[in-house]
N, C-alpha and C positions, 0 to 999 in steps of 0.2 A: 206538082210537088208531092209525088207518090213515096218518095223514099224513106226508109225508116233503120237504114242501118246507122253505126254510132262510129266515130271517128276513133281514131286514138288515144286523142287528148281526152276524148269523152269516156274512153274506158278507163283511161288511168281515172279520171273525175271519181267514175263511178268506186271503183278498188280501192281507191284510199280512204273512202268512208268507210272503217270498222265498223261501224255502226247497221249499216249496212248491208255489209257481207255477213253477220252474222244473221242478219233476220231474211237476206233472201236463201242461206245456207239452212236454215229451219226449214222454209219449205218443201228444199229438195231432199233433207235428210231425211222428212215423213216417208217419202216414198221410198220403200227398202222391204223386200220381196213380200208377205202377206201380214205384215202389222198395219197395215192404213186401211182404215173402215172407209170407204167414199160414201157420200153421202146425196141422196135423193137430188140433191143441187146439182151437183155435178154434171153437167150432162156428158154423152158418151165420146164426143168430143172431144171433149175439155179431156177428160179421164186420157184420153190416148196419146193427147198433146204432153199432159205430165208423164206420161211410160216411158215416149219418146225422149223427152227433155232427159230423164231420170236414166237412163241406160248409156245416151251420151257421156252426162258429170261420171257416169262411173268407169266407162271407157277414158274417158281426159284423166283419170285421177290413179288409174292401175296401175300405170306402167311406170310408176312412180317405184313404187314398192317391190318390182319383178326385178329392174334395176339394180335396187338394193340389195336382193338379195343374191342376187348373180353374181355382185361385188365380194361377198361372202362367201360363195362356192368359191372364188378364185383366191381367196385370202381367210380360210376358214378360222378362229379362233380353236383353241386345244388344249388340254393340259397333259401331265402325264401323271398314268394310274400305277401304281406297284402291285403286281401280279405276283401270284407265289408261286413254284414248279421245281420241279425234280430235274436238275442237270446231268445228263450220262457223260460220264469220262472225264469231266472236269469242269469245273464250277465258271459259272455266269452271273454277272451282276452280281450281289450280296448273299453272302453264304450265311445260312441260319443257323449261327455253330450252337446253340443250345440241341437244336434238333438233329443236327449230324450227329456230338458229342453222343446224344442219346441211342441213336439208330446205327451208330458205327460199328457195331459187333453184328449187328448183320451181314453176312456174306452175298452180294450181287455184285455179279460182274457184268459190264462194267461196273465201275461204282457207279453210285448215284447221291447226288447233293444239294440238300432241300438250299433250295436259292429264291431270292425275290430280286425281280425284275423291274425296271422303270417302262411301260409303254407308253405309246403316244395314245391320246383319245379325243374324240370329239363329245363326250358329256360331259360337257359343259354348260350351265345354267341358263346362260345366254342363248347357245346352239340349239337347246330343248326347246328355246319359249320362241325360236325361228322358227322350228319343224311346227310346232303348235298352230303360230300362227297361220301359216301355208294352209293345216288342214279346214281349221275354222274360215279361213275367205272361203274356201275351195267347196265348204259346206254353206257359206252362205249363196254363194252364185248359182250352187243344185239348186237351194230352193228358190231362186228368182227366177231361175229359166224355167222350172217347173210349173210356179205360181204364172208365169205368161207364154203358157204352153197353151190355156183354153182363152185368151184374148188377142183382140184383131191388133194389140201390139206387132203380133209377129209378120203381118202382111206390110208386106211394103218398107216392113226394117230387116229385111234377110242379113247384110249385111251384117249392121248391130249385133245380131242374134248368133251370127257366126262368129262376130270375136269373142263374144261372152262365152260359148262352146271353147273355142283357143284358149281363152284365159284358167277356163277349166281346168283342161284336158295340164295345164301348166300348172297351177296351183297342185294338182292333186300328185304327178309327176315328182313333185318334190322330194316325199318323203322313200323315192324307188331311187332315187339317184344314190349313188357315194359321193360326198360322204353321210350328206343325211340321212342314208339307208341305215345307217349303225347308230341312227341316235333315236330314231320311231321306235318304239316301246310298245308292246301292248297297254302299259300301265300309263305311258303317257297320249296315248290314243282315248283311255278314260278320264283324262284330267279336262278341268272346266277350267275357263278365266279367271275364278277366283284365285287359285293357286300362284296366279301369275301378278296379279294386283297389291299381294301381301307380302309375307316377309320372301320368300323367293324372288319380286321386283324388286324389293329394298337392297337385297342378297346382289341381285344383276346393278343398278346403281353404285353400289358400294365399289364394283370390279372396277364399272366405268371411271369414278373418281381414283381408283388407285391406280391407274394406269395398266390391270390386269388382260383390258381386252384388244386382242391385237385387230387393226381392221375397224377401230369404234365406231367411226362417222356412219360406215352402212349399216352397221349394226341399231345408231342410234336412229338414223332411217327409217329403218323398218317398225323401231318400236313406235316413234311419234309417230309415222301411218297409221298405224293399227290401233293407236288410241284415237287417234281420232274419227276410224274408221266408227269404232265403238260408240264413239258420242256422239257421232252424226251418222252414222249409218249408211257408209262408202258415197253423201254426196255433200261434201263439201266446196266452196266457191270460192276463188283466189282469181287471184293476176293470168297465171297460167291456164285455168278454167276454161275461165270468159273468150280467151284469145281463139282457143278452140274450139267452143259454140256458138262464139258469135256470130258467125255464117249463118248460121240456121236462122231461116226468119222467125218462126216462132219463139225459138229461146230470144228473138229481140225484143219481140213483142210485152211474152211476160217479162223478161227484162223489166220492160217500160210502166207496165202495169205496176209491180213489187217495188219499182225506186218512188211512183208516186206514193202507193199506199205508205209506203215510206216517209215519204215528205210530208204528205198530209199531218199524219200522228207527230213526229218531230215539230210542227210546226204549232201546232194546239199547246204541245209543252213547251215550248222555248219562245213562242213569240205572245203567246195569250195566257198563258202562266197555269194552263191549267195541269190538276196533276194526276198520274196515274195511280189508280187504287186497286188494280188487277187485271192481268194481262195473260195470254195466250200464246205457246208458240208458234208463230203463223205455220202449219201444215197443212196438205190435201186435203180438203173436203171438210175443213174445220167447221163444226156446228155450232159451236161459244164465238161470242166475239174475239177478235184479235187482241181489243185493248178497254180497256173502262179508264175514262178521265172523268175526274171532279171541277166543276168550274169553283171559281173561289165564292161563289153564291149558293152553293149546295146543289148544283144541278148537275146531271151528269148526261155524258155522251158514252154510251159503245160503238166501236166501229168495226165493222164486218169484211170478211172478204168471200165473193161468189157466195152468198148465202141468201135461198129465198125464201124457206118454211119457218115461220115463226115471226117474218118481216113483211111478206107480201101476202101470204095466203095462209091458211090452216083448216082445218077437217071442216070449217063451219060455213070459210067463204075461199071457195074454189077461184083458180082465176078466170077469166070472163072467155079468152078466147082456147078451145078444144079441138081437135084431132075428132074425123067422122071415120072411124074405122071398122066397117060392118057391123056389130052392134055392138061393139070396146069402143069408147072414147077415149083421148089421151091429153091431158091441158097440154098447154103450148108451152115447150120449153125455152129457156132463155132464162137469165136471172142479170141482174147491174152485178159488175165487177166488184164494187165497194158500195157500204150502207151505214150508215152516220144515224144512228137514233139519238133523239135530244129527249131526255128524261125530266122535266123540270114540273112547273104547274101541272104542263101540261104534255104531249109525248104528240113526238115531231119525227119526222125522217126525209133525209137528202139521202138521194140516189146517185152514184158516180160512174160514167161510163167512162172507160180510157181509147182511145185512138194512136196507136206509134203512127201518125202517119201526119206528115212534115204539112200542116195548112198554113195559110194566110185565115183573116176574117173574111165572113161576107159568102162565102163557098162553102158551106156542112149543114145544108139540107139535109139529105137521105141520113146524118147520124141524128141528126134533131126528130125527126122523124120516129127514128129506136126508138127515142126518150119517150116522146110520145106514146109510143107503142106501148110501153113500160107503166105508163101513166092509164093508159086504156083497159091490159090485161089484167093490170093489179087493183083496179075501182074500188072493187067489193071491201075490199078488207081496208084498202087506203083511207075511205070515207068514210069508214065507221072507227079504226081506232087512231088516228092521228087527228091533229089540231088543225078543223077545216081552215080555219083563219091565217096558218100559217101556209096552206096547202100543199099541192105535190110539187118537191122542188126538187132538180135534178141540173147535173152537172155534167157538161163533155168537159174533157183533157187531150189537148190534141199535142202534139210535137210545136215546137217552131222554135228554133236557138240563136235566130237572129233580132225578129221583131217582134213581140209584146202584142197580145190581143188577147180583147176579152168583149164579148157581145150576149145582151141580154135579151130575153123573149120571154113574153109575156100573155096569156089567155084571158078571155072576157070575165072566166071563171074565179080567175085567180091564181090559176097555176103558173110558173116559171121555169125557165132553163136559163141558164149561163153556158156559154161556148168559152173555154178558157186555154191559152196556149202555156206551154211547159218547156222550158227549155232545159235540156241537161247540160249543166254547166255552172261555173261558179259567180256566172251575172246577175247579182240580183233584179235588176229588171226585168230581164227574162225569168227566170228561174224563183228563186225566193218576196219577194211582190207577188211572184202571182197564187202562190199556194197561200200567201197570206189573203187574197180577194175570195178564195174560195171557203178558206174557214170565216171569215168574217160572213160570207153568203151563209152558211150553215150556222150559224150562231145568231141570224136575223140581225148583225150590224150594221150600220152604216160606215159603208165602204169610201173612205178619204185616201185611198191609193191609186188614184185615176191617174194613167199618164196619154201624151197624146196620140188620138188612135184609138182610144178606146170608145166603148159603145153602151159602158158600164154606170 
């Protein structure tokens, strides 16, 4: 029971939590060409898996926008401008009789007669803040493929690496085409987003409510992309998204990871009342906790994601197992997915490993095992600042959406693990029951959610 991909039903499950979509859309919008500091945690791994993941969402989410604006090259909006010009031999459009009246004792033959003209144009407010757009993606995508010019991102995602060159070579195209060739400016080549967020978007709004803009739907297209490009930084997560990364095993995996970390904090506030008093956007390599809860007895929890300096180890106690590298050593990398410190009398920590991988109980040896491991590497520092009494207690999350299981283990010592299944889905039995056994583990409760089967 190796499988760990998600059903249909299970995506939709997943997409209709707003909730949700917006906190695993935080993580992926960190990653956006050289703003994300990664951090010591990370291992190099990890780091490439988010690249990968990251240049997907923004592949699934382009062509959105190319779309849109294609719609607009074939149905451009326009207005017309009054030109002013000198007619030989007979007048055109509006004759400017003050100025003939004046210049008519001049002798030219032909005559000549100052006229203004109606032309067609494409600068229009709307057309400017297109062309704009075009050049700024087209400038953000130089620096992404630049900034993963010197990482092993590029081996082994050629492909990838090629549409984003495409998407380029097309963004930048833009502003050389007709008709948009006649609306690039030099002066709007200088202009920033600001321009376009003030009274100029108010100015474009205004057109859209008056029925000014011919074409609006793509036009409104292109502007909702591009703000949201802005706010989340080209990687945003929806319905359409998911459908197209979900093959990839890895995007399943953290998938799986990001809807627990999910449930877990959800579930601290909605089912044990506790409340949040400061919070984090979950992003790459995040150093801060994700989230600070207050229990209603003044004790608090932060909870972590992939984070081990400051939790496991620090300059004063290294972790226990190292790398013999001629005469460099290297600690042993690896860090727990999720990290739960309990702030109270006394200061506690639960470790969380995640497993996408579909188990029964009774079979998760070799992940019990990690725990272990975790339990081993991390001694130094475990033993001396957390509360021996409560000891090292750690948590697997495996898959299972049909049957319920949760099995406990236990050391001479004192230590523990819980083996805990997770189902995605809207069964409580499976699914919500069991995120509440694993905060009640983490909060040292006694757990009265036993159903049959369990080892709890």
């Amino acid at each position: 029971m190796e499988s760990n991909q998600f059903t249909e039903q299970q995506l939709i499950f997943l997409y209709n939590d707003h909730k949700f979509l917006d906190f695993i859309s935080d993580y992926y919008s960190s990653y956006n060409t050289s703003d994300v500091v990664l951090t010591g945690d990370m291992d190099h791994r990890e780091q490439e898996i988010a690249r990968k993941i990251f240049i997907r969402i923004l592949l699934a989410n382009i062509r959105i926008v190319q779309e849109a604006i294609e719609k607009i090259e074939r149905n451009i909006s326009f207005s017309y401008e009054e030109k002013k010009m000198k007619s030989c031999g007979g007048i055109k459009g509006r004759l400017l009789v003050d100025e003939y009246v004046k210049n008519k004792t001049m002798v030219r033959l032909p005559r000549e007669y100052p006229c203004v003209l109606k032309e067609k144009s494409f600068h229009t407010p709307e057309n400017e803040y297109v062309v704009y757009i075009a050049a700024d993606i087209a400038s953000k995508l130089n620096e992404l493929l630049t900034a993963l010019q010197n990482t092993e991102a590029i081996k082994g995602n050629e492909t990838e690496i090629r549409l984003l060159h495409e998407n380029l070579d097309y963004f930048m195209s833009i502003s050389k085409r007709y008709p948009f060739s006649t609306i690039m400016t030099p002066g709007l080549k200088r202009e920033n987003h600001g321009i376009f967020s003030g009274s100029k978007r108010d100015y474009i709004r205004n057109r859209f409510a008056k029925g000014k803009i011919r074409n609006s739907f793509a036009y409104e297209s292109v502007f909702h992309w591009y703000e949201q490009f802005i706010k989340k930084g080209f990687a945003w997560i929806g319905k359409d998204n998911i459908k197209l990364l979900i093959y990839d095993e890895q995007f399943r995996n953290k998938l799986f990871e990001i809807w627990c970390l999910h449930k877990i904090i959800e579930t601290f506030k909605n089912d044990f009342y506790l409340t949040e008093i400061d919070a984090n956007k979950l992003t790459c390599g995040l150093p801060r906790y994700v989230c600070k809860l207050k229990t209603s007895y003044g004790a608090c929890l932060e909870i972590y994601y992939q984070k081990g300096a400051g939790l496991y180890w620090d300059e004063g106690h290294k972790q226990n197992w190292y790398y013999i590298r001629g005469t460099k050593t290297a600690e042993l990398a690896g860090i727990p997915d999720i990290s739960v410190r309990y702030m109270g009398e006394t200061e506690k920590l639960t470790l969380i490993d995640l497993k996408n991988r579909v188990r029964r109980g009774g079979d998760n040896s070799e992940e019990i095992y990690k725990v272990i491991g975790y339990f081993s590497n991390f001694k130094r520092y475990m033993d001396e600042k957390y509360d021996k009494e409560y000891g090292k207690r750690g948590v697997l999350i495996f898959r299972n959406d049909y049957k319920a299981f949760t099995e406990k283990l236990e050391s001479d010592t004192g230590d523990s693990i819980i083996a805990v299944s997770a189902g995605v889905c809207n069964d409580d039995l499976v699914c919500g029951r069991q995120f509440e056994k694993i905060c009640r583990y983490i909060l040292d409760m006694q757990d009265n959610t036993e159903t049959a089967g369990d080892n709890i």
